[in-house]
Backbone bond lengths (Angstrom), bond angles and torsions (degrees), N, CA, C in turn:
res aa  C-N    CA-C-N  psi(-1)  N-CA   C-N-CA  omega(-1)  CA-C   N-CA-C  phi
1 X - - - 1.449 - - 1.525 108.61 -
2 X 1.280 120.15 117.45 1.368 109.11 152.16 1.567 135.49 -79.62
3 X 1.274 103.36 150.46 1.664 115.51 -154.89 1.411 92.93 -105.86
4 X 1.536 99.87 117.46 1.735 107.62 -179.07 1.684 115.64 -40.10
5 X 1.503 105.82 146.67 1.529 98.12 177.97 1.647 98.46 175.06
6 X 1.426 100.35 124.48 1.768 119.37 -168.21 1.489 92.73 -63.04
7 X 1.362 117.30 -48.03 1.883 109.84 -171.04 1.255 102.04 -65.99
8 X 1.017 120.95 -66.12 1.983 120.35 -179.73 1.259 116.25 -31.92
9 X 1.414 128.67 -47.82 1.472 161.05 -157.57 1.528 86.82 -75.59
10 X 1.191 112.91 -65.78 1.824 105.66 -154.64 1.685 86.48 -88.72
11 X 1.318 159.76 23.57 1.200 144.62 146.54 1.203 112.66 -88.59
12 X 1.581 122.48 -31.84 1.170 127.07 -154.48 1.392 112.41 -112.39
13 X 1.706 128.90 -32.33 1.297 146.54 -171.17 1.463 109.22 -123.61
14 X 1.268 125.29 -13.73 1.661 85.56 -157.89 1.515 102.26 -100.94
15 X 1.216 135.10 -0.92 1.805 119.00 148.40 1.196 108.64 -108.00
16 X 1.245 111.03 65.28 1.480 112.58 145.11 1.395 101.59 -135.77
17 X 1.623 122.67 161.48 1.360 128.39 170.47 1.180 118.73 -28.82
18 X 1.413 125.16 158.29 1.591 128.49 163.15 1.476 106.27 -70.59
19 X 0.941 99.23 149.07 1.778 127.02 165.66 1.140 137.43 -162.23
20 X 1.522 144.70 162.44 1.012 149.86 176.45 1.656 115.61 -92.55
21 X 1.233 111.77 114.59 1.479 111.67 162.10 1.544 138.87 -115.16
22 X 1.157 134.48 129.05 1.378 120.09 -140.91 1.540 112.31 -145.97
23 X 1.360 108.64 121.23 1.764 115.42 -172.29 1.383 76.93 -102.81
24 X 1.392 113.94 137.77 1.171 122.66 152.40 1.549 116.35 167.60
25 X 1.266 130.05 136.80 1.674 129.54 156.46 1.331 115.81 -15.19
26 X 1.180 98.18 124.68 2.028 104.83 159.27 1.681 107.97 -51.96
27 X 1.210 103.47 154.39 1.120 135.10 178.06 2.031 113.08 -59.26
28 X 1.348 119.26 78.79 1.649 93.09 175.69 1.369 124.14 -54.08
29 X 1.631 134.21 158.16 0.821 116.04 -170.05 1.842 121.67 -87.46
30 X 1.370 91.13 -5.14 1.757 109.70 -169.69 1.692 91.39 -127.92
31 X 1.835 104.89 117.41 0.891 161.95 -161.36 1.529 102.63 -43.92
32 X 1.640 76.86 -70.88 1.570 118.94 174.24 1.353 122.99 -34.93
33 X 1.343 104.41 -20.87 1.697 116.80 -156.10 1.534 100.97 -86.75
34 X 1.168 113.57 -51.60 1.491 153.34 -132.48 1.339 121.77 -118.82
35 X 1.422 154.95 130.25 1.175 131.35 169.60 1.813 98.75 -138.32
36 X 1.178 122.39 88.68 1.512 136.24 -169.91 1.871 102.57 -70.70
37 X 1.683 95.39 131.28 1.440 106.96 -173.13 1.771 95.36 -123.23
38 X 1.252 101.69 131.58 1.286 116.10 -176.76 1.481 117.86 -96.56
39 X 1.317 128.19 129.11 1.632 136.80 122.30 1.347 134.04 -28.91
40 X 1.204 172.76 141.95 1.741 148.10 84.91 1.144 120.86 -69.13
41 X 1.261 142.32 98.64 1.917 129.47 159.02 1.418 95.20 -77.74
42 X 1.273 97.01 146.51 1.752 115.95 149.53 1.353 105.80 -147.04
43 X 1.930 92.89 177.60 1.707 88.57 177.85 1.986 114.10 -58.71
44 X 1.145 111.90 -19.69 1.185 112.80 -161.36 1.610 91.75 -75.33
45 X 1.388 145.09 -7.95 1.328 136.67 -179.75 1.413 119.56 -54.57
46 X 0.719 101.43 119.42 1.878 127.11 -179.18 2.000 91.81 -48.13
47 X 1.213 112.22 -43.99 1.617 119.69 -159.77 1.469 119.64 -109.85
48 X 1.161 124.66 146.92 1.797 116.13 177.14 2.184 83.31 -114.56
49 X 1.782 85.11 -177.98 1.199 89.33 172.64 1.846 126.15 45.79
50 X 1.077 78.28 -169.55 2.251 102.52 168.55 1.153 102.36 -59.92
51 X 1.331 133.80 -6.05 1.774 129.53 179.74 1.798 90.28 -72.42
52 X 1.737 99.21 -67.81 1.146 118.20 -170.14 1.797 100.06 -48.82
53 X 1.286 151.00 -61.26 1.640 122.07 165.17 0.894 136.20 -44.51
54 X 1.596 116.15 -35.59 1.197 115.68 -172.80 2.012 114.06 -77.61
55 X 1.330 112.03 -4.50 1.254 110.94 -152.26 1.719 101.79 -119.76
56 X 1.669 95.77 -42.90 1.689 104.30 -174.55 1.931 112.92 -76.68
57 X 1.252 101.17 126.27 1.503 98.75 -176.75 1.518 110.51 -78.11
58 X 1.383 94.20 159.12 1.458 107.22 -156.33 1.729 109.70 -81.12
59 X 0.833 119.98 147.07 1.209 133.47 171.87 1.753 138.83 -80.36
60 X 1.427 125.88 140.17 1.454 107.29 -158.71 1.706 79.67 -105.91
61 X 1.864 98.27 175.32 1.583 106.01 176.99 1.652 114.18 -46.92
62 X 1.328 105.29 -54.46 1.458 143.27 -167.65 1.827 97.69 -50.06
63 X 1.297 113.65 -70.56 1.344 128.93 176.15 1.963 118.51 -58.69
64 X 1.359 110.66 -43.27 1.243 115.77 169.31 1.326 107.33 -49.15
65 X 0.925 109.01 -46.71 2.146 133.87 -150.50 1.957 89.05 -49.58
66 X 2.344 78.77 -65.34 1.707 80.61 -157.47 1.423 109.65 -67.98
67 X 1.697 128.35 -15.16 1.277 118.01 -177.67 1.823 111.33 -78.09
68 X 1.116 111.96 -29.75 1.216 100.88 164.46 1.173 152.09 -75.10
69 X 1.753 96.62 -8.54 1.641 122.92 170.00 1.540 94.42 -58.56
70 X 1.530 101.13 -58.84 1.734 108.25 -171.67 1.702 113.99 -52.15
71 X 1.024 112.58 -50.99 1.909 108.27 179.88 1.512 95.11 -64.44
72 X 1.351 125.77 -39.07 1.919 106.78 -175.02 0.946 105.31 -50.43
73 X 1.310 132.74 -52.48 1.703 148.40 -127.79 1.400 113.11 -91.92
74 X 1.973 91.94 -16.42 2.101 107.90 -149.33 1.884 70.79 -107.16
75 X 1.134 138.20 -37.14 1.730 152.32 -145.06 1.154 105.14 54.79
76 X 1.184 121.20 33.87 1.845 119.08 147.65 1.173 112.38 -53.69
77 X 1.473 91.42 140.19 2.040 95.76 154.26 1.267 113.28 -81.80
78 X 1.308 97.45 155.71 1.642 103.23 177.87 1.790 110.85 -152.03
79 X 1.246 129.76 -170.93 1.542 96.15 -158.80 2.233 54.72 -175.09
80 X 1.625 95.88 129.82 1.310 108.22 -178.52 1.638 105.27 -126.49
81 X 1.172 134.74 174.25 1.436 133.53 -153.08 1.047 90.33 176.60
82 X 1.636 120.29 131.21 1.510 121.36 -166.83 1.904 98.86 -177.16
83 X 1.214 93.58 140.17 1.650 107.43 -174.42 1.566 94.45 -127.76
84 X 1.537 119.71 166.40 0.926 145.12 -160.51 1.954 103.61 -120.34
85 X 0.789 119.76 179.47 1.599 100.59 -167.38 2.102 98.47 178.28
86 X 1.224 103.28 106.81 1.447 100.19 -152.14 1.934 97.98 -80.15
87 X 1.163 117.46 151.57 1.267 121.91 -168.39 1.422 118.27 -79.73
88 X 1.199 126.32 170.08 1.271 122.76 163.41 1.547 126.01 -97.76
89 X 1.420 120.99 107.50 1.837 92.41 -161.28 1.336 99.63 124.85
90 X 1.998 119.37 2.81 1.588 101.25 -157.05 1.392 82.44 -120.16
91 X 1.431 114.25 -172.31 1.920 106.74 -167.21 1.392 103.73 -84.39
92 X 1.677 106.75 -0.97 1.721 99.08 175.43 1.782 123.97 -40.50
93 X 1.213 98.12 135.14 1.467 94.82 174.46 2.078 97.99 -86.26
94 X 1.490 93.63 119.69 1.822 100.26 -168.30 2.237 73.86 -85.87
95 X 0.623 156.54 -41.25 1.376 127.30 -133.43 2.063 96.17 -110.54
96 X 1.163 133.22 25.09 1.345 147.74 134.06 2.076 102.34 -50.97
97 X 1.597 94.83 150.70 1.489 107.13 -175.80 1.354 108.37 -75.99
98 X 1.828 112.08 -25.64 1.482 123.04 162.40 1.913 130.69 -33.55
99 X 1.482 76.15 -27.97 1.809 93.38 -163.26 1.563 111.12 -121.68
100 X 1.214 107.37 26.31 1.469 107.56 -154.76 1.872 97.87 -109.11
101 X 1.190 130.50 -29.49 2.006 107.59 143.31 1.281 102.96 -111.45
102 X 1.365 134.63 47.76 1.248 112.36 143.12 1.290 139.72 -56.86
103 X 1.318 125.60 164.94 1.760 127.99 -174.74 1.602 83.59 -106.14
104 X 1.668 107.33 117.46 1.553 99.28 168.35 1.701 97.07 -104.25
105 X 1.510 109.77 149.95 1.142 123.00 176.67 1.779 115.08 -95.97
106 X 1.288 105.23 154.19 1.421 105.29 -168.49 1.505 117.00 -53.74
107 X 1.234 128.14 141.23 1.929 130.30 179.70 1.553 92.09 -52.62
108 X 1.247 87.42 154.70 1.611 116.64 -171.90 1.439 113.54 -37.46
109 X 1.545 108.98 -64.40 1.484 129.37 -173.62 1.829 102.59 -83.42
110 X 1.026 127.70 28.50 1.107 137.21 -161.97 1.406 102.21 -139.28
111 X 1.466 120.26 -16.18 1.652 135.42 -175.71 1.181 105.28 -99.67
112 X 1.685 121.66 121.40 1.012 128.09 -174.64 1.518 124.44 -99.36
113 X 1.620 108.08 2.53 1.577 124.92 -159.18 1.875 88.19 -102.52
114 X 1.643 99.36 127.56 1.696 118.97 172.89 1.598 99.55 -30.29
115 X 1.504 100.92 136.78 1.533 114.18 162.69 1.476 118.41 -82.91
116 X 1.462 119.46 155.26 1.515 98.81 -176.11 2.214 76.29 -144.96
117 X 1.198 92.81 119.67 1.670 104.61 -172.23 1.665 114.35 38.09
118 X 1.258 104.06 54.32 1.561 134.66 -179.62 1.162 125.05 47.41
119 X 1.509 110.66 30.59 1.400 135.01 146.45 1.085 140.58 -96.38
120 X 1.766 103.12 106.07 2.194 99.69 -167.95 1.549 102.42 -91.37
């Protein structure tokens, strides 16, 4: 994974084309399972590093979606970071050692953030 950073960024990216680059989990295919929290860096980031997590709010499927339509469209680079976050309500077995500090995210119908192809 690379760790956001304006000096790295302008040696390494900034005359070359825009693009999207992206650490993150595949996509499950059931919704339900899953509740995906988004990243964006760009050059325009206020933050480098662990500043930049600790500071930039997180992003829903729905909201990532449309901001990233916008950097494709603009040919910015952009560099996305995204975790997966298991639900409450999903057939996961929560009481496995797998699941035992996980952050469970709210059940499906219990999520109040826009779906974007039935992912909130």
């Amino acid at each position: 994974m690379w760790m956001p950073c304006h000096d790295e960024f302008n040696l390494m990216w900034a005359d070359k084309p825009g693009t999207g680059h992206y650490f993150a989990p595949p996509i499950h295919p059931d919704p339900r399972m899953y509740k995906y929290v988004w990243w964006i860096w760009t050059r325009a980031s206020p933050w480098d590093g662990t500043a930049f997590f600790a500071n930039t709010p997180a992003l829903s499927m729905g909201q990532f979606r449309q901001i990233e339509r916008q950097l494709i469209d603009a040919r910015e680079h952009f560099f996305v970071y995204g975790i997966q976050r298991p639900r409450r309500g999903s057939a996961l077995e929560r009481s496995t050692p797998q699941w035992a500090h996980a952050i469970f995210a709210p059940a499906y119908d219990e999520d109040d953030d826009i779906a974007w192809q039935g992912h909130k």
